[in-house]
C-alpha positions as CSV (number, residue, x, y, z in Angstrom):
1,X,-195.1,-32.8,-126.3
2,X,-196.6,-35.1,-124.1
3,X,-196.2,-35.1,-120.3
4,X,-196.9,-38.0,-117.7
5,X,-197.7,-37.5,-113.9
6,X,-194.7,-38.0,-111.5
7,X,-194.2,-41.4,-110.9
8,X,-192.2,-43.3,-108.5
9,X,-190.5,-46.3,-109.9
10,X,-188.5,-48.9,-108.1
11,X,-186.8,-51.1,-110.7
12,X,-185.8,-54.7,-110.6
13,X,-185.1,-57.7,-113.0
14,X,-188.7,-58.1,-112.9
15,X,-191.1,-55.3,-114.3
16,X,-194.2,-57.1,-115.3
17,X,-195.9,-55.4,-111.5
18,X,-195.4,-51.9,-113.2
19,X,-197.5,-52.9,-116.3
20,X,-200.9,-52.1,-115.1
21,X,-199.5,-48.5,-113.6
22,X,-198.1,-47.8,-117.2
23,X,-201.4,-48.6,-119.1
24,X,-203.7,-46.1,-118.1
25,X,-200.7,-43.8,-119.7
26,X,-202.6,-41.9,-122.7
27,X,-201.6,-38.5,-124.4
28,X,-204.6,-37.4,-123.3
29,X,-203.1,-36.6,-119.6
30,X,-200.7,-33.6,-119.4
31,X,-198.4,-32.6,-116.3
32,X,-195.7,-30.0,-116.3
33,X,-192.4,-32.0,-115.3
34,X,-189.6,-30.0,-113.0
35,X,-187.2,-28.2,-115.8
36,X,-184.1,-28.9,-113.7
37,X,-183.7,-31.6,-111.1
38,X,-183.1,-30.9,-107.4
39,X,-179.8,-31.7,-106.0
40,X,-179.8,-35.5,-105.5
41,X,-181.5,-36.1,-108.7
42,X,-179.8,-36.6,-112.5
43,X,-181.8,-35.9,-115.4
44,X,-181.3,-38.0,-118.3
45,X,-182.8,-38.9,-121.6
46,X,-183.3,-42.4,-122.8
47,X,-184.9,-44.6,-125.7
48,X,-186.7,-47.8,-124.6
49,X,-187.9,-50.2,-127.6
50,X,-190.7,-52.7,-127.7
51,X,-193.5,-55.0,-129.8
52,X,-196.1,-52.5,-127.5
53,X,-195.9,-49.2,-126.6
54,X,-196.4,-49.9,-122.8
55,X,-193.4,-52.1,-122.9
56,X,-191.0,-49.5,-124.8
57,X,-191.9,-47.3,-122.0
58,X,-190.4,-49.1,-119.4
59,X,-187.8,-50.4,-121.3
60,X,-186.9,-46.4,-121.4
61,X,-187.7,-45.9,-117.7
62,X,-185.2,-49.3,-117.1
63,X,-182.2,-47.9,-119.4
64,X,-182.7,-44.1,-117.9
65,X,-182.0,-45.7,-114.1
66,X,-179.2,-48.1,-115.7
67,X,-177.8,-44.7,-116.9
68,X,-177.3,-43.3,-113.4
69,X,-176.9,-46.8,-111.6
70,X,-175.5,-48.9,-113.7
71,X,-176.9,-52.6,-114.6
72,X,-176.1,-56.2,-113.1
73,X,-175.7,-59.1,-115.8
74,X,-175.8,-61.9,-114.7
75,X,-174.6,-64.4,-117.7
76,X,-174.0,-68.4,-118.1
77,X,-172.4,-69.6,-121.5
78,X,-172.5,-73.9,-122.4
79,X,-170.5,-75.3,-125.6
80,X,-170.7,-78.6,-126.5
81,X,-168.8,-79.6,-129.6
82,X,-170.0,-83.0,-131.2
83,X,-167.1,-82.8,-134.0
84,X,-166.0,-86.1,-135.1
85,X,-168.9,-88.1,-134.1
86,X,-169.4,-90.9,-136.5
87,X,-173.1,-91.5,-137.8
88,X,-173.8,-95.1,-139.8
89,X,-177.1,-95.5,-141.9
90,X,-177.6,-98.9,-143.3
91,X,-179.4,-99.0,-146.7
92,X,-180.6,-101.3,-149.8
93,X,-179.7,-100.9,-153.8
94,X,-180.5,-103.5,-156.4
95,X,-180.9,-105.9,-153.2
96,X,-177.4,-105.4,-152.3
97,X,-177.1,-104.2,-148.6
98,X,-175.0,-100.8,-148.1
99,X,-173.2,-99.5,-144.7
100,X,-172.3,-95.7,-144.9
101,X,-170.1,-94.2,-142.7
102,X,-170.4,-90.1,-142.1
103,X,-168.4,-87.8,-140.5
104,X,-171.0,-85.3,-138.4
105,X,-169.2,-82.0,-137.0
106,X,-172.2,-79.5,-135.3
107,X,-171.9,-77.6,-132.0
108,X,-174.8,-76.9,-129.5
109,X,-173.8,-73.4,-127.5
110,X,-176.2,-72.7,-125.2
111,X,-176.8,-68.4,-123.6
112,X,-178.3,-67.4,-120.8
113,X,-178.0,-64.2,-119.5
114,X,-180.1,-62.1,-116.9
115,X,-180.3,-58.5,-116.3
116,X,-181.1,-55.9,-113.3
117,X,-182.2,-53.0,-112.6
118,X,-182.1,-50.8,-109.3
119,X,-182.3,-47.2,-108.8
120,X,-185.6,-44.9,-108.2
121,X,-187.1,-43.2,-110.7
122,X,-189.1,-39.8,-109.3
123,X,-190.9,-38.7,-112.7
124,X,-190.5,-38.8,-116.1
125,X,-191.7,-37.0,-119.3
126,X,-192.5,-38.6,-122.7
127,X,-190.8,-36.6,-125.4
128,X,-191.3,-38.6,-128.8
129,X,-193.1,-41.6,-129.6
130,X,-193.5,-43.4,-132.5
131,X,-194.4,-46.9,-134.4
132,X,-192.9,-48.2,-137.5
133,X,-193.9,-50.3,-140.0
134,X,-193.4,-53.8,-138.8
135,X,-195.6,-52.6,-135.9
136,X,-192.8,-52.0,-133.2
137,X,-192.7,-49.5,-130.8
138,X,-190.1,-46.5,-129.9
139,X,-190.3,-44.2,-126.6
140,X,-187.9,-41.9,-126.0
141,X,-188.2,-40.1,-122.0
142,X,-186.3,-37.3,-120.4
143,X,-186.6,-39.0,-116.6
144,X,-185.2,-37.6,-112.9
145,X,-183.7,-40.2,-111.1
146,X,-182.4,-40.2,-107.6
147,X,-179.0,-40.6,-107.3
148,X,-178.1,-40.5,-103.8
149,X,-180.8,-40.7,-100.8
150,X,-180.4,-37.8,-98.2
151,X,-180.0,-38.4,-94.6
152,X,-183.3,-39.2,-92.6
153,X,-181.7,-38.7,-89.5
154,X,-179.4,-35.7,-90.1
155,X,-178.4,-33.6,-87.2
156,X,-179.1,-37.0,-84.6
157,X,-176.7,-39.4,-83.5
158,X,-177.4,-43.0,-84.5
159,X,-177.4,-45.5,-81.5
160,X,-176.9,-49.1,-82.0
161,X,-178.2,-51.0,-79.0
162,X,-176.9,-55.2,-78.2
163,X,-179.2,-57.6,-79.0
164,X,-181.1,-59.0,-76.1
165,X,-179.2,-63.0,-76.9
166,X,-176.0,-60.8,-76.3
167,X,-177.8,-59.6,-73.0
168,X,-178.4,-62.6,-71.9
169,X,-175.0,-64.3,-72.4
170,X,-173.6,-61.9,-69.7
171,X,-176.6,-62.8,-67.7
172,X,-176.1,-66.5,-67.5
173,X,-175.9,-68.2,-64.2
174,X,-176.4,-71.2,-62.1
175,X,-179.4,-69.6,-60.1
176,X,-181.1,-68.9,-63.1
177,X,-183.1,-71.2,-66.2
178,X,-182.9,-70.1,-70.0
179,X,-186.2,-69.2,-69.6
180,X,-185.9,-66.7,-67.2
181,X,-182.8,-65.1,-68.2
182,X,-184.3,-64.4,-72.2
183,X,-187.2,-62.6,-70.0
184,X,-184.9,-60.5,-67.7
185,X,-182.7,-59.7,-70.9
186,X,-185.9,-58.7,-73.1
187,X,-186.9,-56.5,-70.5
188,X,-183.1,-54.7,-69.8
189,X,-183.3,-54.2,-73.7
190,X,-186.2,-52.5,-73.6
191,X,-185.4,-50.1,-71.1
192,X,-182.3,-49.3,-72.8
193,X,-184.5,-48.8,-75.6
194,X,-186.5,-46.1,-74.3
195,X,-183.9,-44.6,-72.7
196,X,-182.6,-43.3,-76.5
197,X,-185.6,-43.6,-78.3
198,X,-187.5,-41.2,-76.2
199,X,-184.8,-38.3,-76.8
200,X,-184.8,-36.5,-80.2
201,X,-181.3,-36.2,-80.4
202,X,-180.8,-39.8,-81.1
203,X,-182.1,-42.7,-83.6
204,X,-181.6,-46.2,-82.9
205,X,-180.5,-48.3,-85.4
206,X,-181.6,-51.9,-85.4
207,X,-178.8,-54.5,-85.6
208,X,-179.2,-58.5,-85.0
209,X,-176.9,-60.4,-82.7
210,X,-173.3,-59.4,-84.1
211,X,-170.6,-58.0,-82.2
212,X,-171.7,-54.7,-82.6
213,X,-168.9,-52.2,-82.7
214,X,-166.4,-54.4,-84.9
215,X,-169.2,-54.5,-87.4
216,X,-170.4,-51.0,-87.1
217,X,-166.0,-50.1,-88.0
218,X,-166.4,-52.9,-91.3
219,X,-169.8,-50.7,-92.1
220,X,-167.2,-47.7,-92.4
221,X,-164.5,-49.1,-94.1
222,X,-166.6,-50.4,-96.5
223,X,-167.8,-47.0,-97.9
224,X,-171.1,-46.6,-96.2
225,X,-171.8,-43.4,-94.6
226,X,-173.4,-41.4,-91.6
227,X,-173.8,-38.3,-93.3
228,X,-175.5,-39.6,-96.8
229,X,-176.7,-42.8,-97.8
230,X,-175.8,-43.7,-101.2
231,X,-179.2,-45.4,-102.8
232,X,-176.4,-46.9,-105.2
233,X,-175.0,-49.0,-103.2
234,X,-177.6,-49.6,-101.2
235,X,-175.5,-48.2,-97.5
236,X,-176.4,-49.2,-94.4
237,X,-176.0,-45.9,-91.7
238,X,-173.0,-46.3,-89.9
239,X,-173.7,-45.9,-86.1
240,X,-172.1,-43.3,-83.7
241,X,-172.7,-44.9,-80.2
242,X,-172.8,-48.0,-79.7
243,X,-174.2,-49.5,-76.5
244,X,-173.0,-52.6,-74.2
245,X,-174.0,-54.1,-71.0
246,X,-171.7,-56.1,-69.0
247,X,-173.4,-57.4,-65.9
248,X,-173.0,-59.9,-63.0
249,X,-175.1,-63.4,-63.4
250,X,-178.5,-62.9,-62.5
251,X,-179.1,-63.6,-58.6
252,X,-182.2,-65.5,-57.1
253,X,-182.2,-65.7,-53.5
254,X,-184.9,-67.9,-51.6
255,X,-185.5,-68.4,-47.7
256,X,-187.4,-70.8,-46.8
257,X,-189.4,-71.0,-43.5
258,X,-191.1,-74.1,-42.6
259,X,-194.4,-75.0,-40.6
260,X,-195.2,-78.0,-38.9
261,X,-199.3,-78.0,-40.7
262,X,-199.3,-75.4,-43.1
263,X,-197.1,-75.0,-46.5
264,X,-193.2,-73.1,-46.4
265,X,-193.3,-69.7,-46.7
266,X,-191.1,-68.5,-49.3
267,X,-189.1,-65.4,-49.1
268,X,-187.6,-64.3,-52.9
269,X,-185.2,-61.8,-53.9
270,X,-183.7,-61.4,-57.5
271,X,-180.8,-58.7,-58.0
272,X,-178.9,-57.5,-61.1
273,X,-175.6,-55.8,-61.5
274,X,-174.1,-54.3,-63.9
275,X,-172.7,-51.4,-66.3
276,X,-173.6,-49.6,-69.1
277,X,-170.7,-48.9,-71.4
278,X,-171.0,-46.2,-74.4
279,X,-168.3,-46.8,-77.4
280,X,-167.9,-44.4,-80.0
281,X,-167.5,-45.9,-83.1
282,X,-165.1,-43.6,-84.6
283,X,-162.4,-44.0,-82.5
284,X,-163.3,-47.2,-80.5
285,X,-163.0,-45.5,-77.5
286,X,-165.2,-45.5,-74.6
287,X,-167.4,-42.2,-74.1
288,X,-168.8,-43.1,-70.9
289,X,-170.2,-45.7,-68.9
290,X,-172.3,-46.3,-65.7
291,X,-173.0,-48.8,-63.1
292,X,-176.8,-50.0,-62.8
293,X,-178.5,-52.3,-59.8
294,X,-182.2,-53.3,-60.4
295,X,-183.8,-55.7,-57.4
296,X,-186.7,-56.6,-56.0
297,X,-187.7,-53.5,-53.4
298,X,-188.3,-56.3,-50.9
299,X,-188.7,-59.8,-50.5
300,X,-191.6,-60.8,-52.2
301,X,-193.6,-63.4,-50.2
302,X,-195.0,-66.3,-51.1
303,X,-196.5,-69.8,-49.7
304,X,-195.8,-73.0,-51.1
305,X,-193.0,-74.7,-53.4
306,X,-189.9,-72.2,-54.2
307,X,-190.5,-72.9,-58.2
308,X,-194.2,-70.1,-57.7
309,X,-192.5,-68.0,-55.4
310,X,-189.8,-67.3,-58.1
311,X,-192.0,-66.6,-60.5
312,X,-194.3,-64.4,-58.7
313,X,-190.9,-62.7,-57.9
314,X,-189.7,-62.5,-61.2
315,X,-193.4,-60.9,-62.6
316,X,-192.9,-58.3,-59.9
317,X,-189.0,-57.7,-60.9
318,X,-189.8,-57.3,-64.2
319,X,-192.6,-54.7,-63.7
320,X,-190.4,-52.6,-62.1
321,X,-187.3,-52.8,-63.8
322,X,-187.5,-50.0,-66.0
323,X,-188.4,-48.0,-63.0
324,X,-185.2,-48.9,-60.9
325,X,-183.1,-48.1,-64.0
326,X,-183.9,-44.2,-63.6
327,X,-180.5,-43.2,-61.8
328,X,-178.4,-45.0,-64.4
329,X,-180.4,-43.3,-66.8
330,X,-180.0,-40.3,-65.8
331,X,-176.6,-40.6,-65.4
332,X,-175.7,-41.6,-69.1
333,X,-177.7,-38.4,-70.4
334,X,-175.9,-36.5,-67.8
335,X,-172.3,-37.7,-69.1
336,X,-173.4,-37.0,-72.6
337,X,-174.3,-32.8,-71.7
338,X,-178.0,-33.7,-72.0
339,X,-179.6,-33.6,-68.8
340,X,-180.8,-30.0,-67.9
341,X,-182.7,-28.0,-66.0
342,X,-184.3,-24.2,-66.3
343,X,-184.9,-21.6,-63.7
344,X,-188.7,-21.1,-64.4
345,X,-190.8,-18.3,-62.8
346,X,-191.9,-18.2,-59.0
347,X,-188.7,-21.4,-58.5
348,X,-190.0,-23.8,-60.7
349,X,-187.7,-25.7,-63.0
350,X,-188.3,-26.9,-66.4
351,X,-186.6,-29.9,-67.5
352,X,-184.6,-29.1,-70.8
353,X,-182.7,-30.7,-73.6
354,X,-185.6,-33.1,-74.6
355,X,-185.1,-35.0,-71.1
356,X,-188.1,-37.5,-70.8
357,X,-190.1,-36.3,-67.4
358,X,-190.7,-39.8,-66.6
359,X,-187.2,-40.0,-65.5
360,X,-187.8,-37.8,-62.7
361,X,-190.2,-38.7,-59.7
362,X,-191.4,-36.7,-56.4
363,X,-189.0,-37.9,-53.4
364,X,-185.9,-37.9,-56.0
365,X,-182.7,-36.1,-54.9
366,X,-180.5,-34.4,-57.4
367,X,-177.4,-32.0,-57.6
368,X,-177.1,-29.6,-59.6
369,X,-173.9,-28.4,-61.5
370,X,-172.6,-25.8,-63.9
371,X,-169.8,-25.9,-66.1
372,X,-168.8,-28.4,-69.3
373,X,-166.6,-31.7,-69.9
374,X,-164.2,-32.2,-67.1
375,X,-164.8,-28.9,-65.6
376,X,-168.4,-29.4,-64.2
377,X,-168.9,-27.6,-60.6
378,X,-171.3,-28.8,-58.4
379,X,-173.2,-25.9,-56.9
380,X,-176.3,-27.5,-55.1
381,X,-178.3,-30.0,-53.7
382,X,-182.0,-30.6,-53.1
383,X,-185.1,-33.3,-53.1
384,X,-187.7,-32.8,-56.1
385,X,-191.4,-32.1,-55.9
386,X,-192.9,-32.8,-59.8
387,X,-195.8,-30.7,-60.7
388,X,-196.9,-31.7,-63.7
389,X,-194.3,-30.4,-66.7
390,X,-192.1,-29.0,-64.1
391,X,-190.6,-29.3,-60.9
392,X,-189.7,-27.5,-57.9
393,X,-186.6,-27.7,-55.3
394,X,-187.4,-28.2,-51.9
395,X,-184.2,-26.9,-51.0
396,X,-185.4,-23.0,-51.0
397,X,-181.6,-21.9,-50.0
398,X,-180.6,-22.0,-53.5
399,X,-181.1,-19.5,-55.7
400,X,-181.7,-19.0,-59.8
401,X,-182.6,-16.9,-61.9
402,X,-185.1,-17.0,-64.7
403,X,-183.5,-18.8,-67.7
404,X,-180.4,-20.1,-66.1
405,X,-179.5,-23.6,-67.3
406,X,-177.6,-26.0,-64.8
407,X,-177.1,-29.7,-65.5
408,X,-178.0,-32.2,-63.0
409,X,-177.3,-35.5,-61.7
410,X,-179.5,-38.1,-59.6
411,X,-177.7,-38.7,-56.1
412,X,-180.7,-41.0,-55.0
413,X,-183.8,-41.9,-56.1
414,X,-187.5,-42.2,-54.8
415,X,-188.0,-46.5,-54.7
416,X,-191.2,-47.0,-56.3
417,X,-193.1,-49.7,-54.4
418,X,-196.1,-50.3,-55.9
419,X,-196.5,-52.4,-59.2
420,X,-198.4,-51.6,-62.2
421,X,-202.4,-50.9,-61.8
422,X,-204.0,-54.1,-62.5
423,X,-201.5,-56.8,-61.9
424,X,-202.3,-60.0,-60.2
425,X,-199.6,-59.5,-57.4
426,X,-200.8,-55.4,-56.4
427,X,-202.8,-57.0,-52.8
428,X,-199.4,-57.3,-51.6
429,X,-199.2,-53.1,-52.1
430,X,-203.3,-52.4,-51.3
431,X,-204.7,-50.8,-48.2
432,X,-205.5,-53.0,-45.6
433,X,-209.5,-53.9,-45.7
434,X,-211.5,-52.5,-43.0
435,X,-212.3,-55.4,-40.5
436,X,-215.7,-56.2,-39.4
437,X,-216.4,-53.9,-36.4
438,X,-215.4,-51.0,-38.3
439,X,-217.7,-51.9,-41.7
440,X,-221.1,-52.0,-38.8
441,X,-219.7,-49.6,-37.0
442,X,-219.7,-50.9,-33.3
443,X,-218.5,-49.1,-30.3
């Protein structure tokens, strides 16, 4: 008996790419193939022919995955019947000039017809091989082929997120270019993104500009599945939540002060309204949603013409936009049961349920609350101090003990004013420079 190492073989109407795997294939090399397939798999023998032995073998390996899968044929079929045409040949005898006539009847049928193959083939094992005498090769396999491709993402809830044109759309306004509005989106979609992405208990799916939750209830009807995704029918995963934003046009707001001999000063404020809506797909019903405001945290200054001053505004919008999006945050996880806190030794608090820390900042307030669904009591308030993984109340009132898990929610958060390290706008945030008496020092 001979035995080939597990192999891996995705099948279509073309197989000439697997050739040079197949011909280092000699007797000589000897694996022990698994007896009985796991569950997922189908173990079938087949019989591939060919003018070389390579090419019987992957005739096999193609009819063992058109066993389990099934084949596509594609045909196309022409028929041309030339009965009845009339043919005349002139000719000579004895001098004397001839005209024959003849009757012709032939048809000209014409076949084409294509074949593929798609499944995945995990290993197989030669079992009999063998070459006749006009030189033409037989191959018969026992092969394990996959018949259904478990969940990757079993046990999380699959998230589809709106597409950042859809974003935009509901972002649209006079105040604002094209431009500027496809930059404000991309950034909103991003910290939606990492909202879900960042928390193990979801997966995010990646859908392009449809309208998301009628599509996601065709995906359904249509066979596919969340729990198992058939590799026959090549499924796409249904989603559980799907995510939209509805929000106000985007708002620019510019004062203008002028001088008499130096250039305006402009004052710029852009603002964003809106609210987060979770669907579940199942139903088409809404699970939750939550209102979000994201805005400059003051005027940002600027001399000269109002077209800079925008943009230095919106550079400095977009920096912190992610950051202003905390309390929203918050507050979808909070809805959903995952936002929790533990009583930690000597009054520290751990945040729990895979919460990302980021969303939490010194100066923060939050309540805390016991309970589930509809029956959540609030029990206390208190301003946060973060210490590295953890976090301590300020509020030392309120008691817990030692493994006690409360859920919270973000009454108000610490306005971060300062932009990212490096940017071209942070003098705006820097110390003031020490003036020139104090650098020498004079009394």
């Amino acid at each position: 008996m001979i035995k080939h190492p597990v192999l891996a073989l995705r099948f279509a109407s073309v197989c000439t790419s697997v050739l040079p795997l197949l011909a280092g294939f000699t007797p000589a090399i000897a694996l022990a193939a698994a007896d009985k397939p796991t569950p997922g798999e189908v173990k079938v023998e087949a019989t591939g022919t060919a003018e070389t032995r390579e090419g019987a073998l992957i005739d096999a390996c193609r009819l063992a995955v058109a066993k389990v899968h099934g084949t596509r044929v594609i045909g196309r079929m022409a028929n041309k019947d030339f009965s009845g045409l009339k043919l005349d040949a002139a000719g000579s005898k004895a001098g004397i000039k001839a005209n024959v006539t003849a009757n012709v009847r032939t048809y000209d049928i014409a076949d084409n017809t294509a074949m593929s193959f798609d499944g995945l083939l995990l290993r197989f094992e030669v079992k009999k091989e063998d070459k006749n005498r006009e030189g033409r090769w037989s191959v018969q396999i026992l092969a394990d082929v996959l018949n259904a491709l478990p969940d990757k993402f079993a046990g999380r809830q699959a998230v589809v997120l709106p597409s950042v044109q859809r974003i935009a759309k509901s972002l649209s306004s006079g105040d604002a270019g094209p431009k500027m509005v496809a930059e404000v989106a991309q950034e909103l979609s991003r910290a939606l993104s990492t909202t879900f992405s960042n928390h193990p208990q979801f997966v995010l799916l990646e859908r392009e500009s449809e309208d998301a939750v009628d599509a996601e209830l065709n995906r359904a009807a249509s066979g596919n599945s969340a729990v198992k995704e058939q590799s026959k029918l090549k499924s796409e995963k249904v989603a559980d939540i799907v995510v939209e934003v509805k929000s106000e046009p985007l708002k620019i707001v510019v004062n203008t002060t002028r001088f008499e001999s130096t250039p305006p000063l402009q004052k710029v404020q852009i603002q964003l309204r809106g609210s987060i809506r979770l669907i579940d797909v199942a139903t088409k019903g809404e699970i939750c949603r939550t209102p979000f405001e994201a805005g400059n945290v003051k005027p940002v200054n600027s001399a000269g013409d109002p077209e800079s001053a925008v943009i230095k505004a919106l550079g400095e919008f977009k920096q912190t936009l992610d950051a202003s999006l905390r309390s929203a945050k918050c507050d979808l996880l909070a809805k959903l049961g995952i936002t929790n806190l533990v009583a930690g030794r000597s009054g520290d608090w751990i945040v729990g349920g895979g919460l990302d820390p980021q969303l939490l900042q010194t100066g923060d307030k939050i309540s805390l609350w016991k309970g589930e669904g509809t029956g959540m009591t609030k029990v206390g308030e208190s301003t946060i101090t973060v210490e590295s993984t953890s976090l301590v109340l300020d509020n030392k009132s309120f008691k817990a003990t030692q493994g006690e898990v409360y859920s919270f929610r973000m009454d108000s958060t610490q306005t971060r004013t300062t932009l990212k390290e490096g940017s071209k706008d942070s003098e705006s945030s820097a110390p003031a420079k020490p003036s020139l008496k104090d650098r020498l020092k004079f009394d």
